[in-house]
KOLLUM-498936 format. One line per 8 residues: number of its first residue (from 1); their letters; for each residue x, z, y of C-alpha. Coordinates in steps of 0.05 Angstrom, whole numbers. Layout:
residues N
NUM	a	X,Z,Y | ...
//
This chain:
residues 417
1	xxxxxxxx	-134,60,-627 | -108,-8,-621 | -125,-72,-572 | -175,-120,-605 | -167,-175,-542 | -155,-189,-471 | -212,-221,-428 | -189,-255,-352
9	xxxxxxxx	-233,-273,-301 | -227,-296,-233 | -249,-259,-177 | -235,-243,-97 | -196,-179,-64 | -221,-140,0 | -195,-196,58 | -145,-253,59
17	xxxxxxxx	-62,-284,40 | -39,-290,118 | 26,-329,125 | 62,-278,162 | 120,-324,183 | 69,-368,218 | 38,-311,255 | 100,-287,281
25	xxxxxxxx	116,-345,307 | 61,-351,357 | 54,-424,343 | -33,-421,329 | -94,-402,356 | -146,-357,338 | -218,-386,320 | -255,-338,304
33	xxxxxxxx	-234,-309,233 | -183,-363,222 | -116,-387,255 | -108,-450,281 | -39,-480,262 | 19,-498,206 | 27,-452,158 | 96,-442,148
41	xxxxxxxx	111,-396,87 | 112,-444,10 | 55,-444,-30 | 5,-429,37 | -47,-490,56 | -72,-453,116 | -45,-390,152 | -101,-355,128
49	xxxxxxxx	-137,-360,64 | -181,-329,18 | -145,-270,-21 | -149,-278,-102 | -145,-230,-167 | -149,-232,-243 | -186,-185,-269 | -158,-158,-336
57	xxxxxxxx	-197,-132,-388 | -175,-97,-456 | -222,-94,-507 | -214,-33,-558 | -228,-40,-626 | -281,22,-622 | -312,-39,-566 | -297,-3,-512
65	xxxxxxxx	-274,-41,-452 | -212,-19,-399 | -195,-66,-349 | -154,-73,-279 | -144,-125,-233 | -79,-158,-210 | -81,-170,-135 | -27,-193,-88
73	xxxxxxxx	-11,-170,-15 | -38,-198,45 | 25,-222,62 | 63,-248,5 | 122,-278,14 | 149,-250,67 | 202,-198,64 | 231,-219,-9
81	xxxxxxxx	159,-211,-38 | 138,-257,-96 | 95,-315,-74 | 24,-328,-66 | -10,-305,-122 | -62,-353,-134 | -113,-336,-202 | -116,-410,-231
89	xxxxxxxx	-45,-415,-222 | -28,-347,-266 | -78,-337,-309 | -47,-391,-364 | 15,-349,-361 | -26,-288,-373 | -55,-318,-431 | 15,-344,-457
97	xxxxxxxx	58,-288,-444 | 27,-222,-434 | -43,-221,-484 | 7,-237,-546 | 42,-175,-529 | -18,-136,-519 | -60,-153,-579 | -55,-108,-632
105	xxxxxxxx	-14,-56,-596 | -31,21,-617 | -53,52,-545 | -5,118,-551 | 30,123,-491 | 13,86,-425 | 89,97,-402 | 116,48,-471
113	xxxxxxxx	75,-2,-458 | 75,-6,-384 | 146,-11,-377 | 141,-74,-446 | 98,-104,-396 | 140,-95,-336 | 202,-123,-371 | 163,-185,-398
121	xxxxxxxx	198,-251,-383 | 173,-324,-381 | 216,-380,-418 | 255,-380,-363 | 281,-312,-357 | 237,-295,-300 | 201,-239,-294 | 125,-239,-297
129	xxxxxxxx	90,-234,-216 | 86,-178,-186 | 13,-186,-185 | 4,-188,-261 | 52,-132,-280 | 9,-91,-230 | -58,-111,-261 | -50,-108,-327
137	xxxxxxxx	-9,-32,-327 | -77,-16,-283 | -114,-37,-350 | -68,-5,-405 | -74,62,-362 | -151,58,-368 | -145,36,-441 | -104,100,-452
145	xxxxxxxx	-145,148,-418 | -205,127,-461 | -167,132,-520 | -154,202,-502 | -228,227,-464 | -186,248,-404 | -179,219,-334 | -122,175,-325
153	xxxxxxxx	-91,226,-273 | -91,270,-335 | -51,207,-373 | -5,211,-321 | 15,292,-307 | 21,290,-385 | 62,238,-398 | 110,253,-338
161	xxxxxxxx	107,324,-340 | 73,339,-274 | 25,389,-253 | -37,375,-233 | -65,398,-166 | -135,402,-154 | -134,385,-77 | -141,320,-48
169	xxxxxxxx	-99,266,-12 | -93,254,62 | -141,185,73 | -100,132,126 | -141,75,143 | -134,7,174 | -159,-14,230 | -134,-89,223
177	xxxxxxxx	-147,-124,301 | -214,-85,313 | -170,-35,335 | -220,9,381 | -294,0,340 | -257,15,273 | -217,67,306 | -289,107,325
185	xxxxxxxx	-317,89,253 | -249,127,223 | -259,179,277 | -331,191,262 | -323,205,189 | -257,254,205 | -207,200,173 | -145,246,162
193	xxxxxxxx	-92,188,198 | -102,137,232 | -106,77,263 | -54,24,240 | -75,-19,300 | -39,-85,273 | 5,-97,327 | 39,-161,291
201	xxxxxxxx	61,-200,344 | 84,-183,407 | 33,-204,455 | -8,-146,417 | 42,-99,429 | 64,-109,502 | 128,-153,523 | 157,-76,540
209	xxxxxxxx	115,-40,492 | 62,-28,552 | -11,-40,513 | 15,-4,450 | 18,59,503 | -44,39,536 | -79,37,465 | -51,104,440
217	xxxxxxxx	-74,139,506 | -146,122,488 | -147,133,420 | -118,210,435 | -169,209,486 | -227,183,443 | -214,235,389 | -230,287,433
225	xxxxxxxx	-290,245,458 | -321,233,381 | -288,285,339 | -346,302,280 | -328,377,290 | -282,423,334 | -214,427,291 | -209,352,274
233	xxxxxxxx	-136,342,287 | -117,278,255 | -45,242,249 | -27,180,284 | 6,119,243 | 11,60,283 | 38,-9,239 | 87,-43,292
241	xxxxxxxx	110,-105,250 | 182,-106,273 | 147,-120,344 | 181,-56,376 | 247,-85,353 | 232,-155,377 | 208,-125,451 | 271,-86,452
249	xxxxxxxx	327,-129,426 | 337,-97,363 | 372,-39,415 | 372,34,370 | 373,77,437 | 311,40,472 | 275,34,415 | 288,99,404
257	xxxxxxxx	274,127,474 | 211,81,482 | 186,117,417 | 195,187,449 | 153,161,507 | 92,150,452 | 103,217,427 | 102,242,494
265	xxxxxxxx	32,206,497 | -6,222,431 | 31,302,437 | 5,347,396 | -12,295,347 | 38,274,302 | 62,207,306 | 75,154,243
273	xxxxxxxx	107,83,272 | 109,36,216 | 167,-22,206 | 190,-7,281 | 235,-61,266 | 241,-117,216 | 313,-154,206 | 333,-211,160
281	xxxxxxxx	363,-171,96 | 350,-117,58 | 414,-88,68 | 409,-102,155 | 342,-66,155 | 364,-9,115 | 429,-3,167 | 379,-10,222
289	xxxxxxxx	324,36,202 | 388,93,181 | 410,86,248 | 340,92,278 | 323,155,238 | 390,187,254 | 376,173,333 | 312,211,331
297	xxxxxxxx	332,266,294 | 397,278,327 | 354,277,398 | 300,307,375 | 250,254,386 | 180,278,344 | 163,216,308 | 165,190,245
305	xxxxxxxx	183,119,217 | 148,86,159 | 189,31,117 | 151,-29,85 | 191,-91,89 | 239,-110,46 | 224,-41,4 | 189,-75,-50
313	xxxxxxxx	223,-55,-112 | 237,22,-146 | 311,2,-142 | 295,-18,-66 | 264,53,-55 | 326,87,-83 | 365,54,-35 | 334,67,34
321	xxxxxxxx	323,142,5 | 392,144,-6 | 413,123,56 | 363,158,94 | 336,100,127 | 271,115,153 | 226,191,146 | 176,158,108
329	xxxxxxxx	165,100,51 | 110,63,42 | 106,51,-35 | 67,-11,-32 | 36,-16,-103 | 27,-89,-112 | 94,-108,-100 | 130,-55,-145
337	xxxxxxxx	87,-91,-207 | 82,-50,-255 | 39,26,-246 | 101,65,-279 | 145,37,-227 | 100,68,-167 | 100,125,-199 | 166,135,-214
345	xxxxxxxx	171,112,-135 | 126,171,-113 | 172,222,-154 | 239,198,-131 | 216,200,-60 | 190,276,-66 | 254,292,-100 | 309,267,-54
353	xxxxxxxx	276,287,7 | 236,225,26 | 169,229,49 | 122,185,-4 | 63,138,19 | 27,110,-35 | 1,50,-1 | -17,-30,-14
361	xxxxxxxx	-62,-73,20 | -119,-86,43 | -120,-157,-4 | -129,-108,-72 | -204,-100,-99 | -247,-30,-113 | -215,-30,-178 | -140,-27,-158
369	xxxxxxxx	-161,25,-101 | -196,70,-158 | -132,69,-198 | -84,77,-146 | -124,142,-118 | -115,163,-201 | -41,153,-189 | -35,191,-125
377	xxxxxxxx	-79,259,-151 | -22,251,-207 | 44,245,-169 | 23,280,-99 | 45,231,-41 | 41,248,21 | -16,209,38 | -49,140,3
385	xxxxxxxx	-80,86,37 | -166,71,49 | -164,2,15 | -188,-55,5 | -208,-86,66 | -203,-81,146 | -274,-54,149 | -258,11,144
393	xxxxxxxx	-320,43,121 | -320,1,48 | -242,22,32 | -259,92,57 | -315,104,14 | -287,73,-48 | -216,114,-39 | -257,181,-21
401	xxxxxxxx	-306,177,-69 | -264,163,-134 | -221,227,-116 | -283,265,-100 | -311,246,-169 | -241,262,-196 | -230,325,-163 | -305,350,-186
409	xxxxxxxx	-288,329,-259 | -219,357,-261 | -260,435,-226 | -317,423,-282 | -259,430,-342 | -226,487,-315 | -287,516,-307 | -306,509,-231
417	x	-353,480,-190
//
């Protein structure tokens, strides 16, 4: 089966492009929704502003339609991400670069033509946004799993030669600043970890780390308050920012030491701290995190760290595995472009002894939430993240109900219910 065309359209992700720069800087105010203040980061108008997609649709020639939808993160450009990705900007270069390579191709592998889309160049030389590379391999995955009357997790543990596992995901969800309502909704529906909290600048945090504590004694607390049934023993993953590092001069033993004080707090719960610090390079905040890591484990400290920044590319992922910076990486699907390479992400991870989150952002839409949940049933991370959206509820029930429905499809052909 071939591609007959390729049909854009405009449309809106789950929340919002912050200028992360500008919020770090303290230099706004909140009003209500917005900021108040310079944005700082090129290509921003305002420090917050409505998130955009492309939606990407490949018409078969049978008629049938696959489609996907390229989405950028909430906070691009920061941390040697690709810019604002703004739809009227990017569609023309979807249309002259990326539906002339499309058109006409046979739809036999997902892998080929992923990675011919991944590799496409402008006139330039540059390589094709993030956004778009991740959009469009959503698509040619679809357009492939029709072709074939499987699921596109099937697509996937056939063409890479996995097995597939019949048991679901761990669920982490976002709590974005609502930290303690949208903490109770997660609780209430038995989220498997949580919060996130967003504690992005450090007024949020505590100038010694003091509200973080504060918070993460009445979350454990409110657990046991609301739990929806006696053995609901969920992990805690709190998203720090680089705040942590900021409060505590970049200093490995106090950070280090503070953390075991939040372990001591949230104890028997595990405990996830996200981007505990955030330094200027790639290659400072891999030496950084690799020190942090190797202080825990060498004082036996119980807690985990999560990398995001500047961890944006497969080749990025190889090297904080490789140097064992960080327990856990956060494989943050926009910005790796295109599908194979979060895939091939996951597998590296699992195979040199890194713990694999299969995350994004809560800027994506229900369509690149669906497909990522397809990905993660595939390759097995350790968890994936409830997306789009800081709502909670509307992430949670698009991500649990697509691998619901995939889980009861994948039972019905083997013959169980």
């Amino acid at each position: 089966m071939k591609i007959a065309d390729v049909v854009l359209s405009k449309g809106l992700t789950g929340f919002y492009f912050d200028d992360q720069r500008a919020i770090r800087s303290g230099n706004f105010t909140e009003d209500g929704l917005t900021y108040r203040g310079e944005s700082v980061t090129p290509g921003f108008t305002s420090i917050r502003q409505a998130g955009e997609s492309v939606s990407v649709q490949i018409i078969l020639d049978n008629g049938q339609v696959a489609y996907g939808d390229c989405a950028a993160v909430q906070y691009s450009g920061a941390g040697g991400r690709d810019p604002l990705f703004l739809a009227d900007e990017y569609i023309p270069l979807i249309e002259e670069y990326i539906s002339p390579l499309l058109i006409g191709q046979e739809l036999t592998s997902f892998r080929e033509l992923a990675e011919k889309v991944d590799a496409c160049r402008d006139a330039d030389g540059n390589l094709m946004h993030t956004a778009i590379r991740y959009g469009v391999t959503q698509a040619i995955l679809d357009a492939v799993a029709r072709c074939r009357g499987v699921t596109m997790a099937e697509v996937i543990v056939q063409e890479y030669g996995l097995e597939l596992v019949l048991e679901p995901v761990l669920i982490f969800c976002q709590t974005g600043d609502d930290r303690k309502i949208n903490a109770d909704r997660m609780i209430i529906k038995g989220v498997d970890v949580l919060p996130h909290g967003l504690f992005n600048n450090v007024d949020k945090l505590g100038r010694n780390g003091e509200k973080l504590k504060e918070y993460l004694r009445w979350l454990k607390q409110r657990v046991h308050d609301l739990r929806p049934y006696d053995d609901y023993f969920p992990d805690f993953q709190v998203d720090v920012y680089g705040t942590i590092g900021e409060a505590f001069d970049n200093d490995i033993p106090r950070i280090g030491e503070y953390t075991r004080e939040l372990a001591e707090i949230v104890a028997p719960h595990k405990l996830f701290i996200e981007g505990p610090i955030e330094l200027d390079s790639r290659d400072e905040h891999i030496k950084g995190m690799a020190d942090l890591r190797a202080y825990v484990d060498k004082n036996n400290i119980p807690v985990q760290f999560v990398v995001d920044e500047w961890c944006n590319t497969l080749e990025d992922i190889k090297a904080f595995t490789q140097a064992k910076a960080g327990h856990m990486i956060q494989i943050k699907t926009p910005d790796m472009g295109g599908l194979n390479n979060s895939i091939e992400a996951v597998l590296y991870c699992k195979k040199h002894g890194m713990t694999a989150y299969l995350g994004g952002t809560c800027n994506e839409t229900e369509r690149s939430a669906q497909i990522t949940v397809q990905v993660a049933m595939a390759t097995r991370p350790r968890q994936i993240l409830s997306k789009p959206g800081m709502g909670v509820d509307e992430g949670l029930s698009i991500v649990t109900n697509e691998m619901n429905r995939l889980l009861a499809l994948l039972n019905r052909k083997q013959g169980r219910r």
